[in-house]
KOLGU-4560 file (N, C-alpha, C; in nm, 3 decimals, padded with zeros to 5 digits):
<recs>
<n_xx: 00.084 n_yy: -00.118 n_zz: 00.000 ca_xx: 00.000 ca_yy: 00.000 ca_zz: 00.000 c_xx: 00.089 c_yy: 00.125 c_zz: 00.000 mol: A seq: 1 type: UNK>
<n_xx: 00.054 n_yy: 00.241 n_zz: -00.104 ca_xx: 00.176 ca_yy: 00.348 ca_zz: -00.079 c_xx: 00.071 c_yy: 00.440 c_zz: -00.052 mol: A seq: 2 type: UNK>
<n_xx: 00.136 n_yy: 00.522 n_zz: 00.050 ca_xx: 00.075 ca_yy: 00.611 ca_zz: 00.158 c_xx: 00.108 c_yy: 00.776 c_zz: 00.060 mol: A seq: 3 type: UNK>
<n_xx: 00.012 n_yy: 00.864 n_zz: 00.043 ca_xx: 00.070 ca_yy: 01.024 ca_zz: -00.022 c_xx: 00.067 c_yy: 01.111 c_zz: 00.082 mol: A seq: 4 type: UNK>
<n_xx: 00.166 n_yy: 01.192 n_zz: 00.081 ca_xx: 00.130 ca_yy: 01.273 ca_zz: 00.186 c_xx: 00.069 c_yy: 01.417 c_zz: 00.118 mol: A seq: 5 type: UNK>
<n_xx: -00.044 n_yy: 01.436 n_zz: 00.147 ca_xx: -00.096 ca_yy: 01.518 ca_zz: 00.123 c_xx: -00.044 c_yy: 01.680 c_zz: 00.148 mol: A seq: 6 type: UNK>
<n_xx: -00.068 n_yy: 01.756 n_zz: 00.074 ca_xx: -00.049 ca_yy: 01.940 ca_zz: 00.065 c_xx: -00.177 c_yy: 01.983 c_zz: 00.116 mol: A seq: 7 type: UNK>
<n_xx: -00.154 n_yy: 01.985 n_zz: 00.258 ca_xx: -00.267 ca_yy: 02.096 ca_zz: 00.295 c_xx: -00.239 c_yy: 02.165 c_zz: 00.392 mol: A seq: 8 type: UNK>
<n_xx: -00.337 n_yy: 02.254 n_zz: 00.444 ca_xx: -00.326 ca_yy: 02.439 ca_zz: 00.481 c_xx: -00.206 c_yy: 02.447 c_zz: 00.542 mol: A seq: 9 type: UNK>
<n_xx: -00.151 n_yy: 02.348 n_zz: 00.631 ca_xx: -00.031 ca_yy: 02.352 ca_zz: 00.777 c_xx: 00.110 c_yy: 02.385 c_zz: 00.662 mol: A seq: 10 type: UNK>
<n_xx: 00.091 n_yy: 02.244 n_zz: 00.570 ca_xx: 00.207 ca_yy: 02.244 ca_zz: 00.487 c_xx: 00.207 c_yy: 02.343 c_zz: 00.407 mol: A seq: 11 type: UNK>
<n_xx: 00.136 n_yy: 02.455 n_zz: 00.347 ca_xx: 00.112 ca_yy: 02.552 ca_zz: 00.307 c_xx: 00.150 c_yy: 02.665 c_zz: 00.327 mol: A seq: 12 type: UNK>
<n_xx: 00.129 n_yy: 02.706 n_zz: 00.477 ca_xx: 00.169 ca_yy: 02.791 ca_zz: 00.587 c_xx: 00.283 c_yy: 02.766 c_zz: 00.588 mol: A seq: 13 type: UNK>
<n_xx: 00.337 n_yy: 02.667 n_zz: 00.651 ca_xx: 00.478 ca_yy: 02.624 ca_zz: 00.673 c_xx: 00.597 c_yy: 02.633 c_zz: 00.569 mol: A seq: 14 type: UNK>
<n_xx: 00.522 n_yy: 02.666 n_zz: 00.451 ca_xx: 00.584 ca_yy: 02.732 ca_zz: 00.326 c_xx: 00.643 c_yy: 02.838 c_zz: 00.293 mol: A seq: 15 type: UNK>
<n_xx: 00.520 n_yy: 02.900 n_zz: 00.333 ca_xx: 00.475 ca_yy: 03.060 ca_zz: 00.341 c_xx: 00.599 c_yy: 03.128 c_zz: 00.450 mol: A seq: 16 type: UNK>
<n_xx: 00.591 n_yy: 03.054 n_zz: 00.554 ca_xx: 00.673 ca_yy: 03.091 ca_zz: 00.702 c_xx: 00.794 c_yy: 03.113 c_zz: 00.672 mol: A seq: 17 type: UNK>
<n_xx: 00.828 n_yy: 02.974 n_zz: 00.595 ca_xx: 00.979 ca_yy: 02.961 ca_zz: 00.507 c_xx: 01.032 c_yy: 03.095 c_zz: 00.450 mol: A seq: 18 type: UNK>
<n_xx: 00.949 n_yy: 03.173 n_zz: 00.385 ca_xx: 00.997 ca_yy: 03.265 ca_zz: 00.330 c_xx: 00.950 c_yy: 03.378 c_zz: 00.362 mol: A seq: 19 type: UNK>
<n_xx: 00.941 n_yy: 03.356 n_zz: 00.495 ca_xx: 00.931 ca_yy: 03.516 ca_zz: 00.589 c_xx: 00.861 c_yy: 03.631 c_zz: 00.584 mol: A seq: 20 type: UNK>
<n_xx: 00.687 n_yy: 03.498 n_zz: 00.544 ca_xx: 00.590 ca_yy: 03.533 ca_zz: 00.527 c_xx: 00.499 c_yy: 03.529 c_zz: 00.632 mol: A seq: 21 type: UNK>
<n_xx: 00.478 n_yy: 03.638 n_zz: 00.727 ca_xx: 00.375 ca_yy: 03.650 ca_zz: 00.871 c_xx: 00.242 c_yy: 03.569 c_zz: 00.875 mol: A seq: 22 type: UNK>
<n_xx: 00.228 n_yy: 03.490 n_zz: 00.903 ca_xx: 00.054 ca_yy: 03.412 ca_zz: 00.865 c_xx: 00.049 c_yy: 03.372 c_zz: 00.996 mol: A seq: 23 type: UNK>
<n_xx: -00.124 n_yy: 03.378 n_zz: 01.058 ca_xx: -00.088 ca_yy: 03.307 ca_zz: 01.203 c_xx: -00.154 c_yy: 03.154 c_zz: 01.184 mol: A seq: 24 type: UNK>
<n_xx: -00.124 n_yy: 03.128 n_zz: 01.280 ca_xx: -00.118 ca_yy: 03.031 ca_zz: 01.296 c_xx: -00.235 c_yy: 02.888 c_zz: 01.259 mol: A seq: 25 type: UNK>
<n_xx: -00.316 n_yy: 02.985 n_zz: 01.229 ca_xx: -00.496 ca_yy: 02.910 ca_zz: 01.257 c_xx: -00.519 c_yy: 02.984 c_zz: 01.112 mol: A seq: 26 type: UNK>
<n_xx: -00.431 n_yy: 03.048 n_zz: 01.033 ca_xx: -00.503 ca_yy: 03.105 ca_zz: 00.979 c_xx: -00.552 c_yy: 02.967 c_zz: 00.822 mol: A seq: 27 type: UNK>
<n_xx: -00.673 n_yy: 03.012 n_zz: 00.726 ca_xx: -00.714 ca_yy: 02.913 ca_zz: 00.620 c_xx: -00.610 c_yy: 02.904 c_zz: 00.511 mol: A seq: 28 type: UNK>
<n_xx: -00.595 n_yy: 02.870 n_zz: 00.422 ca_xx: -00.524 ca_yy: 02.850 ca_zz: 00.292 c_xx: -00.559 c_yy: 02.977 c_zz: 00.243 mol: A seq: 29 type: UNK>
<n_xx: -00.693 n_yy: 03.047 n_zz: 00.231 ca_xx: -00.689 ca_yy: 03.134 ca_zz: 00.150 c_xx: -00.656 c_yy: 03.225 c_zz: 00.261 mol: A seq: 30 type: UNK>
<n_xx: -00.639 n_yy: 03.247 n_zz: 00.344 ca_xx: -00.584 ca_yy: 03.380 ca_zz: 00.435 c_xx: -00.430 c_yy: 03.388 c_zz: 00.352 mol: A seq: 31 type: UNK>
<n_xx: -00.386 n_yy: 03.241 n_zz: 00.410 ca_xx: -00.206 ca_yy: 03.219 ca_zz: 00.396 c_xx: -00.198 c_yy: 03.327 c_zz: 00.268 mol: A seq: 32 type: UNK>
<n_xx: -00.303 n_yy: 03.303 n_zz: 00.123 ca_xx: -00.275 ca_yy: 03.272 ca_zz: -00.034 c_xx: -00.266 c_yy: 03.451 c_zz: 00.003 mol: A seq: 33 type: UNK>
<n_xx: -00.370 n_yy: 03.480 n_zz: 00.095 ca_xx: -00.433 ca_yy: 03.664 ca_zz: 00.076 c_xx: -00.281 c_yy: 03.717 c_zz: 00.171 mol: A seq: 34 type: UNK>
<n_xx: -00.251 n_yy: 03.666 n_zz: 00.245 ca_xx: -00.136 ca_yy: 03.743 ca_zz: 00.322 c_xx: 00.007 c_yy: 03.770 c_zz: 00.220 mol: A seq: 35 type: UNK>
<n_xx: 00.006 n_yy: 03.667 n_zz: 00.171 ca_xx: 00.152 ca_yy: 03.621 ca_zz: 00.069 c_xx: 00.135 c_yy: 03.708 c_zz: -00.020 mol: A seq: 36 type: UNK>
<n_xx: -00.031 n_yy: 03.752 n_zz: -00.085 ca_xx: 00.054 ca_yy: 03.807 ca_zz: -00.195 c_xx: 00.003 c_yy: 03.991 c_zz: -00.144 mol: A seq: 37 type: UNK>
<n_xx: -00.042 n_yy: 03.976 n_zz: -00.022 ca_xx: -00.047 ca_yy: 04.169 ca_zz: 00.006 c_xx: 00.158 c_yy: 04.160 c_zz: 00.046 mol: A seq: 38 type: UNK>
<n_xx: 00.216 n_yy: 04.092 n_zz: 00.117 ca_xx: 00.307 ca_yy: 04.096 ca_zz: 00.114 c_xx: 00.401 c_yy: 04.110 c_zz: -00.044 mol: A seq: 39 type: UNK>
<n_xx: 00.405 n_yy: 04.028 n_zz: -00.111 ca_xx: 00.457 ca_yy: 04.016 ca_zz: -00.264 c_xx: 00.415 c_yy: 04.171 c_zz: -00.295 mol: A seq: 40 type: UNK>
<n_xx: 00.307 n_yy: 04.219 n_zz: -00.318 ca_xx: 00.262 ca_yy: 04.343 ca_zz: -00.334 c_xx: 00.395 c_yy: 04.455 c_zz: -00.305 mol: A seq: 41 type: UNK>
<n_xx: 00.319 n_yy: 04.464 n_zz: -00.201 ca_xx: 00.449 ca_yy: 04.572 ca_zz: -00.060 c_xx: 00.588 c_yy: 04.578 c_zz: -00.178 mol: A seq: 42 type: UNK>
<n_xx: 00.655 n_yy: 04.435 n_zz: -00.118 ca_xx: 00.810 ca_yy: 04.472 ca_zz: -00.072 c_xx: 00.809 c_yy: 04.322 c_zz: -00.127 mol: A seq: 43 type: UNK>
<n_xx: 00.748 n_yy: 04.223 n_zz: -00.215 ca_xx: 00.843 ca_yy: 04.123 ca_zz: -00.319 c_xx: 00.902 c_yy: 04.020 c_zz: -00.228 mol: A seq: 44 type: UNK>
<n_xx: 00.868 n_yy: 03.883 n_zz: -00.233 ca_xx: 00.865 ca_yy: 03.760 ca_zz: -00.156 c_xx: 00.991 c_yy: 03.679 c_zz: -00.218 mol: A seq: 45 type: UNK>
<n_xx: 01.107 n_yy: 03.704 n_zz: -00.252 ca_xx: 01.189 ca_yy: 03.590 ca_zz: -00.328 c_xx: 01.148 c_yy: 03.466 c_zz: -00.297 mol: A seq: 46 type: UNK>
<n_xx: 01.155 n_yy: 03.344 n_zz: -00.382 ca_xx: 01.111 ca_yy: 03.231 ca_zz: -00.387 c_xx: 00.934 c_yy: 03.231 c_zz: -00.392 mol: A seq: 47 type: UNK>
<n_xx: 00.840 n_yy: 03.309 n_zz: -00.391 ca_xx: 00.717 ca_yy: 03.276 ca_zz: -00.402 c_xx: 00.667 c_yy: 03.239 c_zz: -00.533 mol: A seq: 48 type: UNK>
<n_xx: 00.784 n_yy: 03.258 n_zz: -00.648 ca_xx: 00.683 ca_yy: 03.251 ca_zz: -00.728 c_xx: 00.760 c_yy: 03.130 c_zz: -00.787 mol: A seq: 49 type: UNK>
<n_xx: 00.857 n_yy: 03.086 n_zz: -00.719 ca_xx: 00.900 ca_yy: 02.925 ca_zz: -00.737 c_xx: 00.824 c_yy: 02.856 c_zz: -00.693 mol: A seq: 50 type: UNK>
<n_xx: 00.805 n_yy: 02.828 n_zz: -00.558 ca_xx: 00.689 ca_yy: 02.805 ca_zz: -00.463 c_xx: 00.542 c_yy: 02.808 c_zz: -00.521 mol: A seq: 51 type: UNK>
<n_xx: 00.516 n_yy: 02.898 n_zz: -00.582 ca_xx: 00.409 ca_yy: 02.867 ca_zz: -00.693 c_xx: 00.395 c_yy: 02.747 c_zz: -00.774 mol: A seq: 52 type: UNK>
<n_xx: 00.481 n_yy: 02.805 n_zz: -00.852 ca_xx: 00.495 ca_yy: 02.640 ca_zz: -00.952 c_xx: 00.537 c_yy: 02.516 c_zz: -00.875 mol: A seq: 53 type: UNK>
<n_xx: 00.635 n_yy: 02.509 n_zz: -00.753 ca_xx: 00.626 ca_yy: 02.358 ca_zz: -00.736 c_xx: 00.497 c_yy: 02.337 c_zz: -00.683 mol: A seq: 54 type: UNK>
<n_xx: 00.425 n_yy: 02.405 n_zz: -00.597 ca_xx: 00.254 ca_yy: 02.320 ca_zz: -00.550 c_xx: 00.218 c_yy: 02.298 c_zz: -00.648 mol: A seq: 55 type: UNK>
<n_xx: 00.186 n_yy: 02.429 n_zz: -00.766 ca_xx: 00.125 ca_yy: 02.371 ca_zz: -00.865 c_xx: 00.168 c_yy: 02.222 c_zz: -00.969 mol: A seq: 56 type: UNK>
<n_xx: 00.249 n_yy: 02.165 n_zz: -00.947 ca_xx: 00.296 ca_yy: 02.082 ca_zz: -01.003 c_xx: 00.277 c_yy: 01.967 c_zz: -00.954 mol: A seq: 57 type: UNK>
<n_xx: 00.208 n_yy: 02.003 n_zz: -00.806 ca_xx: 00.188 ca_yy: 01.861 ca_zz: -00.745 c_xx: 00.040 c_yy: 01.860 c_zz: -00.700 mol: A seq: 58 type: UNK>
<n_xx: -00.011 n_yy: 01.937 n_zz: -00.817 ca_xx: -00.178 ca_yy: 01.986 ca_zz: -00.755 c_xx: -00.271 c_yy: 01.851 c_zz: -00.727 mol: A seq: 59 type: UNK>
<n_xx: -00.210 n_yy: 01.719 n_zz: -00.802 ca_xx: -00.272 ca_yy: 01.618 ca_zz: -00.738 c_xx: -00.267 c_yy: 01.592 c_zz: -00.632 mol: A seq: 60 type: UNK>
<n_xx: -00.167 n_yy: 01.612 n_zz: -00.576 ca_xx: -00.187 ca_yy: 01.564 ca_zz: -00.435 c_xx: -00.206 c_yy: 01.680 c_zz: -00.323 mol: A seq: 61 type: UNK>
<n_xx: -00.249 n_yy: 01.771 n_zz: -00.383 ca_xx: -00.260 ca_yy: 01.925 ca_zz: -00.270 c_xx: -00.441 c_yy: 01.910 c_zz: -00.265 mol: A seq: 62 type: UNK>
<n_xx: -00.459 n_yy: 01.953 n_zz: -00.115 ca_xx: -00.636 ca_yy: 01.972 ca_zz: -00.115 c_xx: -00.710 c_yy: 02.051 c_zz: -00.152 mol: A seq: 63 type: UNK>
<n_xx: -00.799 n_yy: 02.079 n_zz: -00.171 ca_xx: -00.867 ca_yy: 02.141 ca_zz: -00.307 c_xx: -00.858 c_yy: 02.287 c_zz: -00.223 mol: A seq: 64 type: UNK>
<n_xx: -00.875 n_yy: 02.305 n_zz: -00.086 ca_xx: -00.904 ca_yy: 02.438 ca_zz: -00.049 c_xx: -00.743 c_yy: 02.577 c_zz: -00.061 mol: A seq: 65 type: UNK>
<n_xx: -00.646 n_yy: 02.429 n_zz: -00.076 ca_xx: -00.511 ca_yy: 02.477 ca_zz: -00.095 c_xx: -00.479 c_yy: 02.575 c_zz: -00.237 mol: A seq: 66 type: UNK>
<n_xx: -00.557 n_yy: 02.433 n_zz: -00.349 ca_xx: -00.522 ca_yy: 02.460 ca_zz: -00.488 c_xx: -00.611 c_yy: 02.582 c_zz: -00.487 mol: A seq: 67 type: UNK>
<n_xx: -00.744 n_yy: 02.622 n_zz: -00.447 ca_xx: -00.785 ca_yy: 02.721 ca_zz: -00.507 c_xx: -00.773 c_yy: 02.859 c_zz: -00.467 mol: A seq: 68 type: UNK>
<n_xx: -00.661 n_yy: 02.856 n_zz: -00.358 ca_xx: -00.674 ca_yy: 02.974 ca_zz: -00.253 c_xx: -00.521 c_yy: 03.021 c_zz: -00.347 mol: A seq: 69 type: UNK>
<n_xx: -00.443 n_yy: 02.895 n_zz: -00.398 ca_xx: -00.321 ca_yy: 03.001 ca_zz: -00.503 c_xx: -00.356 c_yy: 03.014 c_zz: -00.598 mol: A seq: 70 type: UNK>
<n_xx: -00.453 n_yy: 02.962 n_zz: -00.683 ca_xx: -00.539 ca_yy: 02.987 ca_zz: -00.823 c_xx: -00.585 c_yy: 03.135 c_zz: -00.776 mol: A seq: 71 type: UNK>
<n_xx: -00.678 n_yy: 03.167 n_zz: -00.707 ca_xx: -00.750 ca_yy: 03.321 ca_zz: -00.644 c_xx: -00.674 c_yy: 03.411 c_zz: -00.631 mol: A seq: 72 type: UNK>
<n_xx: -00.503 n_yy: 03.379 n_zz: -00.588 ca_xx: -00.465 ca_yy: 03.483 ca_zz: -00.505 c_xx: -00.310 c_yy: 03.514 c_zz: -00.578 mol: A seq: 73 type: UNK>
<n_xx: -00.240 n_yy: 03.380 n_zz: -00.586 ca_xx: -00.095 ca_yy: 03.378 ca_zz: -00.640 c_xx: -00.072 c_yy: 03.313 c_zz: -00.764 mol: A seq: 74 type: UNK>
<n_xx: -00.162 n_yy: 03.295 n_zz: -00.854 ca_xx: -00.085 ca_yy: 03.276 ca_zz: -00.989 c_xx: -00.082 c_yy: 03.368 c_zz: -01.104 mol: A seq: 75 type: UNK>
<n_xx: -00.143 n_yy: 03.481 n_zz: -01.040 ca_xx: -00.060 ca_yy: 03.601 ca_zz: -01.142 c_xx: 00.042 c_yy: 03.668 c_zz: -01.088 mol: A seq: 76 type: UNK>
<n_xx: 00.146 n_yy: 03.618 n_zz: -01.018 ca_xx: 00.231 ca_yy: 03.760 ca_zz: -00.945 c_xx: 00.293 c_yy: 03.802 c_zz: -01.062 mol: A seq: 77 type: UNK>
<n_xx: 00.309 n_yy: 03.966 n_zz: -00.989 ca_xx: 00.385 ca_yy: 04.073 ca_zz: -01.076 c_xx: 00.522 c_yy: 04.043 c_zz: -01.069 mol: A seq: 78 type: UNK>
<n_xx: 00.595 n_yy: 04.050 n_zz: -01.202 ca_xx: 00.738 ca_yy: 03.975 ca_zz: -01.175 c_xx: 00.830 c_yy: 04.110 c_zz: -01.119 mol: A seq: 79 type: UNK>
<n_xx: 00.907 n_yy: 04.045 n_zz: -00.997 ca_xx: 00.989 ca_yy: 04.130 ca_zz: -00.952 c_xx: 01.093 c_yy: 04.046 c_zz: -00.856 mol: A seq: 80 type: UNK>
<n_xx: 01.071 n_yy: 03.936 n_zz: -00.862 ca_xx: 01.164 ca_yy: 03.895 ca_zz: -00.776 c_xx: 01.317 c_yy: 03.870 c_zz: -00.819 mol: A seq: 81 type: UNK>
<n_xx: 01.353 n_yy: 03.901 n_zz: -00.931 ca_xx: 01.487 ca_yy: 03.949 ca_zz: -00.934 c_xx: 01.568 c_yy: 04.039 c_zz: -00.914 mol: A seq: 82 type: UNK>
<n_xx: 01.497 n_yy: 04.134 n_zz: -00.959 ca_xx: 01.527 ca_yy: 04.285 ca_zz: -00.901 c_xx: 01.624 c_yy: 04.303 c_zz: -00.780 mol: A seq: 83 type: UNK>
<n_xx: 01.704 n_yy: 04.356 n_zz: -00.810 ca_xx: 01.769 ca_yy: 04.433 ca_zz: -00.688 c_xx: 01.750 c_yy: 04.541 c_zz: -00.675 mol: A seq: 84 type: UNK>
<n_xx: 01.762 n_yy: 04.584 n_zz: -00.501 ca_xx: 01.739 ca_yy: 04.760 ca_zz: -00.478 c_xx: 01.864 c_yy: 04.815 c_zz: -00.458 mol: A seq: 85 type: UNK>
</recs>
């Protein structure tokens, strides 16, 4: 029997956190999706929009409230994460 480990809200968050993105603790997938990108907005998230594409790449195995909260929120970011200031 092979076991998947599923993509949902914790592992999501715990993503988000990674890249020194404020979310609390309880918060939903779509909070995480709405915090990440008022942040990206601001002042530009390096790695989020890598982080994009790998969930999306594993959208089979991510839970649906996950996939649709970065569909809503993070798959248009404005490109800037190369940029230097």
């Amino acid at each position: 029997m092979m076991i998947v480990d599923l993509i949902d809200g914790d592992d999501f968050r715990d993503r988000l956190v990674a890249l020194d993105i404020h979310v609390p603790a309880d918060a939903s997938p779509e909070t995480c999706a709405h915090l990440a990108r008022l942040k990206h907005d601001e002042v530009g998230v390096p790695g989020l929009e890598a982080l994009v594409r790998e969930l999306m790449a594993q959208s089979d195995v991510m839970l649906p409230a996950v996939r649709e909260a970065i569909e809503q929120h993070l798959m248009e970011l404005p490109n800037g994460e190369g940029e230097s200031a």
